[in-house]
C-alpha positions in Angstrom: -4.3 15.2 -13.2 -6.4 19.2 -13.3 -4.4 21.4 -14.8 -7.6 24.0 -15.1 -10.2 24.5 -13.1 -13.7 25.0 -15.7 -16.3 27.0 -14.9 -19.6 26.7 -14.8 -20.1 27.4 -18.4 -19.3 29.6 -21.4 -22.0 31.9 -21.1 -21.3 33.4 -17.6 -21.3 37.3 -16.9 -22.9 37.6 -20.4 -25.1 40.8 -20.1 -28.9 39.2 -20.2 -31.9 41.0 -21.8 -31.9 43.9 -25.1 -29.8 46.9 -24.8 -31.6 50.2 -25.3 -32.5 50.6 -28.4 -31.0 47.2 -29.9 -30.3 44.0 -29.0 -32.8 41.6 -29.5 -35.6 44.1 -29.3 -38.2 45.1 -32.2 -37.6 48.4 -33.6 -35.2 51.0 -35.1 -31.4 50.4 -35.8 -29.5 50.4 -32.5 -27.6 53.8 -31.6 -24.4 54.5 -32.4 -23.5 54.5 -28.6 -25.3 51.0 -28.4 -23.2 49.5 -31.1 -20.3 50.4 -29.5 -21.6 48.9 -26.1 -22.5 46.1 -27.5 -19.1 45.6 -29.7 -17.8 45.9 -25.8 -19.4 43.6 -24.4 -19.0 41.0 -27.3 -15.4 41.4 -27.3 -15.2 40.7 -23.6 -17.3 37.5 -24.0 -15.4 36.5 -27.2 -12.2 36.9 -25.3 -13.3 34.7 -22.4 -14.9 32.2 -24.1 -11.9 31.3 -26.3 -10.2 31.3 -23.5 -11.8 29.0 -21.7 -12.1 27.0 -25.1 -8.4 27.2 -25.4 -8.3 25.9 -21.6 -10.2 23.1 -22.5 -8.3 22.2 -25.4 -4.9 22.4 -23.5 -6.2 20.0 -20.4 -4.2 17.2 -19.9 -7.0 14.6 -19.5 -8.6 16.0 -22.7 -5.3 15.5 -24.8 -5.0 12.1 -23.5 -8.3 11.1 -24.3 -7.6 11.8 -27.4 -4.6 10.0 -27.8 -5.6 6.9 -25.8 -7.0 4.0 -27.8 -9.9 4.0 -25.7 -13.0 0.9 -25.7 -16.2 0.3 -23.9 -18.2 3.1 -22.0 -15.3 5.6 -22.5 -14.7 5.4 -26.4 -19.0 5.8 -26.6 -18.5 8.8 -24.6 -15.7 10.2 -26.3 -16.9 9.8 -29.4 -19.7 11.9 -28.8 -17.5 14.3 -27.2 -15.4 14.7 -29.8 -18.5 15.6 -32.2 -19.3 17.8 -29.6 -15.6 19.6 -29.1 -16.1 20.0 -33.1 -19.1 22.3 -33.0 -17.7 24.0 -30.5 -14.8 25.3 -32.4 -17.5 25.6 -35.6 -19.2 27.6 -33.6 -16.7 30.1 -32.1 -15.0 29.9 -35.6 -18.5 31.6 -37.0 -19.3 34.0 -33.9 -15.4 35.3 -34.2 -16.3 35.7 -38.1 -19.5 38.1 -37.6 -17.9 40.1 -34.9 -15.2 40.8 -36.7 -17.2 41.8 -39.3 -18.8 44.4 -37.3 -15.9 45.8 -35.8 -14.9 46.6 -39.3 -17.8 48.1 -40.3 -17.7 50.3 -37.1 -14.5 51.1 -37.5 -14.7 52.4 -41.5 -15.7 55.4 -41.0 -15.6 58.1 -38.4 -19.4 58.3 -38.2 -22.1 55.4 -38.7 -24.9 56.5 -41.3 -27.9 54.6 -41.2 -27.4 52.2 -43.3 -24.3 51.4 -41.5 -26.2 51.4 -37.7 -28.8 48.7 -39.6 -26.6 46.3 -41.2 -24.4 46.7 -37.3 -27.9 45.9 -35.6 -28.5 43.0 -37.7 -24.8 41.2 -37.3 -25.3 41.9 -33.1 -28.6 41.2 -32.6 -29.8 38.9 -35.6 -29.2 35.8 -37.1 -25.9 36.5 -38.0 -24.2 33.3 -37.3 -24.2 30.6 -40.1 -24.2 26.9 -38.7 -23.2 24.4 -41.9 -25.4 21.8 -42.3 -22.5 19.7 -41.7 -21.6 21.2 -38.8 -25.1 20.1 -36.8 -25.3 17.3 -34.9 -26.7 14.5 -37.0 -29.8 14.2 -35.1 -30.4 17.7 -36.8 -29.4 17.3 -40.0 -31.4 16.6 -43.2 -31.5 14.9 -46.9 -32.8 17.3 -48.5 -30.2 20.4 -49.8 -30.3 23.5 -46.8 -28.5 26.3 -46.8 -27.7 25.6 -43.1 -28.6 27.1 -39.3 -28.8 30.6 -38.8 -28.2 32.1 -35.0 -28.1 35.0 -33.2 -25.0 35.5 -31.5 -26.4 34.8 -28.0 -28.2 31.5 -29.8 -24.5 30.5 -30.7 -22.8 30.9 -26.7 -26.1 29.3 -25.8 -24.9 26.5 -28.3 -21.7 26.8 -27.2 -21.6 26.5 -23.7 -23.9 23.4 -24.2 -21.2 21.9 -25.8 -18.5 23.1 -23.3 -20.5 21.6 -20.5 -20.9 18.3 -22.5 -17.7 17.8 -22.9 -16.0 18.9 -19.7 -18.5 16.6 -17.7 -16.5 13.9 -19.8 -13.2 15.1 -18.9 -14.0 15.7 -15.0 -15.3 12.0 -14.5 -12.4 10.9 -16.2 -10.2 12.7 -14.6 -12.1 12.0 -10.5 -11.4 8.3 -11.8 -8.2 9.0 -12.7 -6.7 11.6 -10.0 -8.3 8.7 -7.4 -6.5 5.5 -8.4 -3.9 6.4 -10.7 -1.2 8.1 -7.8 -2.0 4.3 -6.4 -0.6 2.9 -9.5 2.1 5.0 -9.6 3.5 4.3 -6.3 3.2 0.5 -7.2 5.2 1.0 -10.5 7.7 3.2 -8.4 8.1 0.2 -5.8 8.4 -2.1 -8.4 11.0 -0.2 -10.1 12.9 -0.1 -7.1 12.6 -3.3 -6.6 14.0 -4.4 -10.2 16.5 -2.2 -9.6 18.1 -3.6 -6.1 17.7 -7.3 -7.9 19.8 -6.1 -10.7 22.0 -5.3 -8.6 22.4 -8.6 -6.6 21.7 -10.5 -10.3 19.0 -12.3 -8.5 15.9 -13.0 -10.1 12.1 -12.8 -8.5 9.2 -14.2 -10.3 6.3 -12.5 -7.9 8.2 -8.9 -8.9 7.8 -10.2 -13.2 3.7 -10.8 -12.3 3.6 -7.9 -10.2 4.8 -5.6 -12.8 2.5 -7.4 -15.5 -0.5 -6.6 -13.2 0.7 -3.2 -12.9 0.6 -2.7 -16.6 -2.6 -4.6 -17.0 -4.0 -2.4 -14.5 -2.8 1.4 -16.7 -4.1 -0.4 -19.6 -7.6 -0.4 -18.0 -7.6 2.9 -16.8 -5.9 4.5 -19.8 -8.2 2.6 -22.2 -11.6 2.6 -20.3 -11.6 4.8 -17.2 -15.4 4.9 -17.4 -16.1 1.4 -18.1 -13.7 -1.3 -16.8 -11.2 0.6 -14.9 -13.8 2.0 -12.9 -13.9 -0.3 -10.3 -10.0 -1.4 -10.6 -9.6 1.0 -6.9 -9.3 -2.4 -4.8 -6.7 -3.9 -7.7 -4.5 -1.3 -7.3 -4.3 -1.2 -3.9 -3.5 -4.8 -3.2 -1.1 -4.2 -6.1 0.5 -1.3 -4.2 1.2 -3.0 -0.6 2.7 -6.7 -3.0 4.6 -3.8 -4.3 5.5 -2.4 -1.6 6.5 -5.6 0.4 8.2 -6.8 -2.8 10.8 -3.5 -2.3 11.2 -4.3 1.3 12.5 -7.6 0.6 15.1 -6.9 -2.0 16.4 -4.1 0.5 16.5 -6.5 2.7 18.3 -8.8 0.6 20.5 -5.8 -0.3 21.4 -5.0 3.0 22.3 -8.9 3.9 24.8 -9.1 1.0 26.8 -5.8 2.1 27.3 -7.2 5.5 26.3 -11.2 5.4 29.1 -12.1 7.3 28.3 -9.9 10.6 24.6 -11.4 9.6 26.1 -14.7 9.6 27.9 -14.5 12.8 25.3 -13.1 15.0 22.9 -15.5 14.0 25.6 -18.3 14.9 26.0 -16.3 18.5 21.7 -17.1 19.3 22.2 -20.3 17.9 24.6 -21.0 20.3 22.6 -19.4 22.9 19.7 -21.5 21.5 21.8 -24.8 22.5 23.1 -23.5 25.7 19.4 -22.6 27.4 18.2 -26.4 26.0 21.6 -28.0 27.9 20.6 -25.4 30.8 17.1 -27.0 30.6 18.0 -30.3 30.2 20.4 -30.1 33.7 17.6 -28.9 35.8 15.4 -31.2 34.3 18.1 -33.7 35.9 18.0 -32.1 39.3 14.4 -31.6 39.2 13.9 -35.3 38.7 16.2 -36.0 41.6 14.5 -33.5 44.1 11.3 -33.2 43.4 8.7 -36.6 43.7 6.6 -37.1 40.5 7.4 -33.8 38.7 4.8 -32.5 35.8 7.9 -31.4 33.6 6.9 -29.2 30.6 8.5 -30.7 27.6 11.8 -29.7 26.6 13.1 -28.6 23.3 15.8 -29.8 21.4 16.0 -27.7 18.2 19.7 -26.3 18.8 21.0 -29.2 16.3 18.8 -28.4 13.5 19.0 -25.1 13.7 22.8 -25.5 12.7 21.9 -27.5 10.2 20.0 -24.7 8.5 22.5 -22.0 9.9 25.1 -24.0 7.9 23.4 -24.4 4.9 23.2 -20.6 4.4 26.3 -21.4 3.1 25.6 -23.9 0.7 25.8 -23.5 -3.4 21.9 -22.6 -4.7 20.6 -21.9 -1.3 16.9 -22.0 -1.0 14.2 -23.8 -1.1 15.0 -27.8 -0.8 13.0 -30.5 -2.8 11.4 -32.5 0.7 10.6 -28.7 2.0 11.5 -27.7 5.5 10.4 -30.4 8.2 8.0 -29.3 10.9 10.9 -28.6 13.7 12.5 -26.3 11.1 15.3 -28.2 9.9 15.9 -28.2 6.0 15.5 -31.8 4.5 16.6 -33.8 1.2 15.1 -35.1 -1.3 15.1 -38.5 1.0 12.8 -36.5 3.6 15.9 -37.2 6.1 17.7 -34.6 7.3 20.5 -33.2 5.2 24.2 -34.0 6.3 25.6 -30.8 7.4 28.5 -29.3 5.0 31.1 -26.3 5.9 31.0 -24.3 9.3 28.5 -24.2 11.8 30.2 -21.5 13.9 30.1 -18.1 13.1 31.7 -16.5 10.0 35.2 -14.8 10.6 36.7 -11.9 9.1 37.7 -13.8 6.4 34.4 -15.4 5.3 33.1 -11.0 5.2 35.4 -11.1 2.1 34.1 -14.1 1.3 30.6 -12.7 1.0 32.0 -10.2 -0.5 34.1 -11.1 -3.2 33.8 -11.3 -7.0 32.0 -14.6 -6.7 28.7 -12.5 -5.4 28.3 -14.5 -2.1 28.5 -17.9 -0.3 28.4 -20.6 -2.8 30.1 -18.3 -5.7 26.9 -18.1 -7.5 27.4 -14.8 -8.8 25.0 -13.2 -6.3 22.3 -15.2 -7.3 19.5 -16.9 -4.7 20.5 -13.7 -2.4 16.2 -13.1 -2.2 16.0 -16.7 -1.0 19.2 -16.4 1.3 17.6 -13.7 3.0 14.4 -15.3 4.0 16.0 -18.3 5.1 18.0 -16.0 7.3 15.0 -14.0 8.6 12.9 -17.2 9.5 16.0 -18.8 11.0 16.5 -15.7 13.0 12.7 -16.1 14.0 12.9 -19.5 15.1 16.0 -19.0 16.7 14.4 -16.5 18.8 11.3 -18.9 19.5 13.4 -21.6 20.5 15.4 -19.4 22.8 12.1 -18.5 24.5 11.0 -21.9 25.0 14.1 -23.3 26.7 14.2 -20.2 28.9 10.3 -21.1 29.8 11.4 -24.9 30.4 14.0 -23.6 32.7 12.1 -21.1 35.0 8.6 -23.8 34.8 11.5 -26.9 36.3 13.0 -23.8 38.5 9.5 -23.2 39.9 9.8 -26.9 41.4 12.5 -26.5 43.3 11.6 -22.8 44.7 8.3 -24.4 45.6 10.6 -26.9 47.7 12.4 -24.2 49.2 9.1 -22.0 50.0 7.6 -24.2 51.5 10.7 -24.6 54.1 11.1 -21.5 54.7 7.2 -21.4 55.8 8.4 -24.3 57.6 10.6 -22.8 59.8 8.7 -19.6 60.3 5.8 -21.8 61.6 8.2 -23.5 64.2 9.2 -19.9 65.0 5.6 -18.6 66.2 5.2 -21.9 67.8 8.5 -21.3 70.1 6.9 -17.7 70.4 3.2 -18.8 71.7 5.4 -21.6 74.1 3.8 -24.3 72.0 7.7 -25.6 71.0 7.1 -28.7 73.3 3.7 -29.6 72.4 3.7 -33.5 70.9 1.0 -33.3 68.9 2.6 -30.1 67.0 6.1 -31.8 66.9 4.7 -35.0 65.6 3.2 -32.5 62.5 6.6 -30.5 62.3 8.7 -33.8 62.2 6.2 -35.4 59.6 5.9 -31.9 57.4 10.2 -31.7 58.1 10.7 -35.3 56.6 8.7 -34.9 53.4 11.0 -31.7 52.7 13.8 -32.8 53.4 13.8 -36.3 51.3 14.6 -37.0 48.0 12.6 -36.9 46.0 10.1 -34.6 47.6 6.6 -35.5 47.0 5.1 -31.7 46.5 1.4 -32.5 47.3 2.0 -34.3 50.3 4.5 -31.6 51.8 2.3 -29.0 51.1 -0.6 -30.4 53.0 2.0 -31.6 56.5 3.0 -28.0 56.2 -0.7 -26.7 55.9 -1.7 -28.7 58.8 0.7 -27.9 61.1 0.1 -24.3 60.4 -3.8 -24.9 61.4 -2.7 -27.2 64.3 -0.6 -23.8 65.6 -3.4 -21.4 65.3 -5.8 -23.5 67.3 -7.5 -25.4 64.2 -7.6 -29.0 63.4 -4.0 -30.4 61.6 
C-alpha cells in the first residue's frame, strides 16, 4: 500500500538560529549578501517542502481515504485530518506568496538600496506570513472581527510540519492496518474467483463459495470504511476467510479434474472395489480353514463392505447425484428416503471406453444433467475412494491376524521337531518319560482342531523335560 516513504517532518535541514546580520536577530537591515543567502536557503526549503506536500497529496492511502465513505474512529480522525491537510496547503499557499515577493524585490534592481534591504529583512525574517482567520483551526478562532495570524516564515514550517506530521501519522496507521490484512483479503477474493470460475465452467453451483464471497466483501467493507475502528481487529476473519477460500478452489479443481477424465476415475475406483470384495472373500476362506484347524479361535471380526461399496460406486452414476434424503448409513452405503438401502441401478463394473464419452458428452456428465452436481459427484468419489482404501486395509488385517493362527500351528511344529532333534543328539530319543511328552505335545498338533494353549504348553514342557527341568 506505500507508495512514499515520509520523513520525519517538514522542517528538516532547515538552517536553525539568525544569519549574520538578519534573520530573526534585533538590529539593522540584513546585508545584501544575507538576503541573498537567505532567499537560498528559503528556496531550497520551499522546494522540499512542496515536495513532500505534493508526496503526501499523491499517496495512495491518502486519496483513498478521501474517497472512502469512511465511519467510526476513522471518519473522526479523518475529519480532523482533513482540516489539518487544509492549513497545510493555506499555509504553504502564503509562505510561497511572501517569498516570491522577495525574490522580486531582490531581483528589481541591480543593487538593493536601503529601503529595499529593510522591506527584504522584514518579508524573511518578520511576520510576513498572513494566516486568515478562517484558515485557523477553530480552537483558535474568534467572534469578534481580526484581521488574521501573522507568522514569521520559520513560525509557518513550524506550523506546517505540525500539520504534515498530523496527518501522515493518519495515513501510516492506516496504511500498517491495511498493508497487514488486506494481501489476506486479496488472496481470498483471488481463490474465490477462481473458484467461481472452474464452477462456471462445470455449470455447478456451490452455496459455501456465494457466503464465502459475501464475507469477503463484508470483510473490504470494514477495512475500507473503518480501518481504525472496526476493521482493526478483522486479522483472524480474514484468515479463516482465506484457507475456506482456499479449500473452496481446491475442490472445484478437483471437481474439474474428475469431469475431464471421470471415466478412468470411474474405472479405477471399480478395480479397488473389486479388490475390496476379493481380500473380504480371501478373509472369509481362511476364516473357514481357521475354524477347521485351529481349536477355539479368537477370530477378529470380518468386514463385509464390498457390497455396499458398489452400491455407492454405482450410484455415481445416477441422475442428481449427491446427497440422499436418509443420509449415508454408518457402513457407508447410500440409503433412501425408506432408511433401506437403495436398489442398485446401471453398472457396477468399471466404465469402458464408451461410458469416457459418456462423461464427456454434450449432456455434461453421468445422469445428463448438464454438468450439474459435478462438486457433489466429486466428494462422493473422494470418500468412496477413502473407504474403499479403509476397507481394503481391514480385510488384509483380517487375513494376516486368521494367518497368524495357523503359522502359530506350524511354529510350534517345527519347535517340535527341533526339540526331538537335540533329544536324539543328547541320546535321550528312548527315554519314556520324554516320549510320553513328545507323543502328547505330537497329538495336540497334529489334530483338528488344534487347541493352541494346550499345544503350546506339551511343547513347552517337553522342552524343559529335555534340558533337565521339570515337564
Amino acid at each position: 500500500m506505500k507508495n512514499h516513504t515520509f520523513h520525519g517532518g517538514l522542517a528538516h535541514g532547515k538552517v536553525r538560529g539568525p544569519l549574520t546580520g538578519s534573520p530573526g536577530a534585533a538590529g539593522p537591515p540584513m546585508s545584501a549578501e544575507g538576503v541573498q543567502h537567505a532567499l537560498r536557503v528559503r528556496r531550497e526549503e520551499r522546494d522540499r517542502i512542496s515536495g513532500d506536500v505534493l508526496d503526501l497529496d499523491a499517496h495512495t492511502v491518502f486519496r483513498l481515504l478521501g474517497g472512502s465513505a469512511l465511519h467510526g474512529e476513522t471518519a473522526r480522525r479523518w475529519a480532523d485530518a482533513e482540516r489539518r491537510a487544509a492549513l497545510l496547503w493555506t499555509l504553504l499557499d502564503a509562505y510561497r506568496e511572501v517569498l516570491d515577493r522577495a525574490e522580486r524585490i531582490a531581483g528589481s534592481r541591480r543593487r538593493l538600496g536601503a529601503a529595499e534591504l529593510a522591506e527584504l529583512t522584514g518579508l524573511l525574517t518578520g511576520p510576513a506570513v498572513r494566516l486568515a482567520p478562517e484558515a485557523r483551526p477553530v480552537e483558535r478562532r474568534s467572534l469578534l472581527a481580526s484581521p488574521g495570524e501573522r507568522l514569521t516564515l520559520d513560525g509557518a514550517v513550524a506550523a506546517m510540519d505540525a500539520a504534515f506530521r498530523d496527518v501522515t501519522a493518519l495515513v501510516a496507521d492506516v496504511d500498517a492496518v491495511w498493508s497487514a490484512v488486506l494481501p489476506g483479503l486479496d488472496t481470498a477474493a483471488a481463490a474465490a474467483a477462481a473458484a467461481r470460475g472452474l464452477l462456471r465452467g462445470l455449470g455447478d453451483g456451490d452455496p459455501e463459495l456465494d457466503a464465502c464471497e459475501r464475507e469477503i466483501e463484508r470483510l473490504r467493507g470494514e477495512l475500507r470504511g473503518d480501518p481504525l475502528g472496526s476493521g482493526r481487529g478483522q486479522a483472524g476473519a480474514v484468515e479463516r476467510t482465506a484457507a475456506t477460500a482456499g479449500r473452496l478452489r481446491e475442490r472445484a479443481e478437483r471437481a474439474t479434474a474428475l469431469r475431464r477424465g471421470y471415466g478412468a476415475h470411474r474405472e479405477a475406483l471399480g478395480l479397488l472395489v473389486g479388490r475390496v470384495a476379493e481380500a473380504e472373500e480371501e478373509a472369509r476362506r481362511t476364516r473357514d480353514l481357521v475354524l477347521v484347524k485351529i481349536a477355539s479361535p479368537a477370530l477378529p471380526a470380518l468386514p463385509c463392505l464390498a457390497p455396499l461399496l458398489r452400491d455407492r460406486l454405482t450410484a455415481l452414476d445416477r441422475p442428481g447425484t449427491g446427497p440422499r434424503t436418509g443420509g449415508p448409513d454408518p457402513a457407508g452405503g447410500a440409503r433412501g428416503p425408506d432408511g433401506g438401502p437403495e436398489a442398485s441401478e446401471g453398472r457396477s463394473e468399471g466404465l469402458s471406453e464408451g461410458s469416457d464419452r459418456h462423461s464427456e458428452d454434450s449432456a455434461g456428465g453421468p445422469g445428463g444433467e448438464g454438468g450439474r452436481r459435478w462438486l457433489a459427484r466429486a466428494e462422493l468419489l473422494a470418500g468412496l475412494e477413502r473407504d474403499a482404501e479403509q476397507a481394503l486395509r481391514q480385510a488384509e488385517r483380517a487375513i494376516a491376524e486368521l494367518r497368524e493362527l495357523l503359522a502359530r500351528r506350524d511354529e510350534l511344529r517345527g519347535r517340535l521337531e527341533a526339540f526331538r532333534a537335540k533329544a536324539v543328539r543328547l541320546g535321550r530319543a528312548e527315554d519314556p518319560v520324554l516320549d510320553r511328552l513328545h507323543r502328547q505335545a505330537y497329538d495336540l498338533l497334529r489334530t483338528a482342531p488344534c487347541d493352541l494353549r494346550r499345544a503350546t504348553v506339551a511343547v513347552t514342557g517337553y522342552r524343559r523335560a529335555i534340558e533337565g527341568g521339570a515337564p
